[in-house]
N, C-alpha and C positions, 0 to 999 in steps of 0.2 A: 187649203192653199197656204202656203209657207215664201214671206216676203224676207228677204235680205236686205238691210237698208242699213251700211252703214253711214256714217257721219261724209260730208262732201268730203271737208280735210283728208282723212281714210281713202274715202274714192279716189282721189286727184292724186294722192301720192304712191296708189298702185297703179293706176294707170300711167304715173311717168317713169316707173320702172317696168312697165311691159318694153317689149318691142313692137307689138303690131298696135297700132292705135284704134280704140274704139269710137272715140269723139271726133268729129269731125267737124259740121256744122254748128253743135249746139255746146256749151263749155259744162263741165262736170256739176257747177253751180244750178243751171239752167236745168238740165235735164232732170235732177236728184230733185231741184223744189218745184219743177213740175210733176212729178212721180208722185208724190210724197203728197201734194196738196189734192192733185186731183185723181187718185185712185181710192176705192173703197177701202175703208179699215176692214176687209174680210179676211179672216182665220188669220192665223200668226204671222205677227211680223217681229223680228228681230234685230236688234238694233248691233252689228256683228262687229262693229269698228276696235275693239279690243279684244274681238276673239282669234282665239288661229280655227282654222278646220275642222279638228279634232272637238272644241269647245262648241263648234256651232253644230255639228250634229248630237253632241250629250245636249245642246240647248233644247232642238228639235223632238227628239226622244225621252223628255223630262218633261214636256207640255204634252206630247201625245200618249206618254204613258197612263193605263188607267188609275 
């Protein structure tokens, strides 16, 4: 399993540059320290808030490498 998590700040300010919105009910804060507190630490999580795309699949590929 391979978690993506980056930082709220991160979250919140792509989500207000999308156009379709994913938040609705629950605010970017809420959702991300609920994620975060109550899921298991199983297999890799990534903390991607300073990566682009590119850097988070060499992240990916650098912990799964043998």
């Amino acid at each position: 399993m391979i978690v993506l998590l980056p930082s709220v700040e991160a979250v919140a300010t792509r989500e207000a540059q999308r156009d379709k919105k994913g938040y609705h009910a629950w605010s970017v804060e809420q959702l991300h320290d609920g994620f975060a507190s109550h899921t298991p630490r199983l297999g890799l999580w990534i903390d991607t808030t300073d990566m682009t795309p590119d850097q988070t699949v060499d992240a990916i590929l650098a912990e799964r490498s043998p």
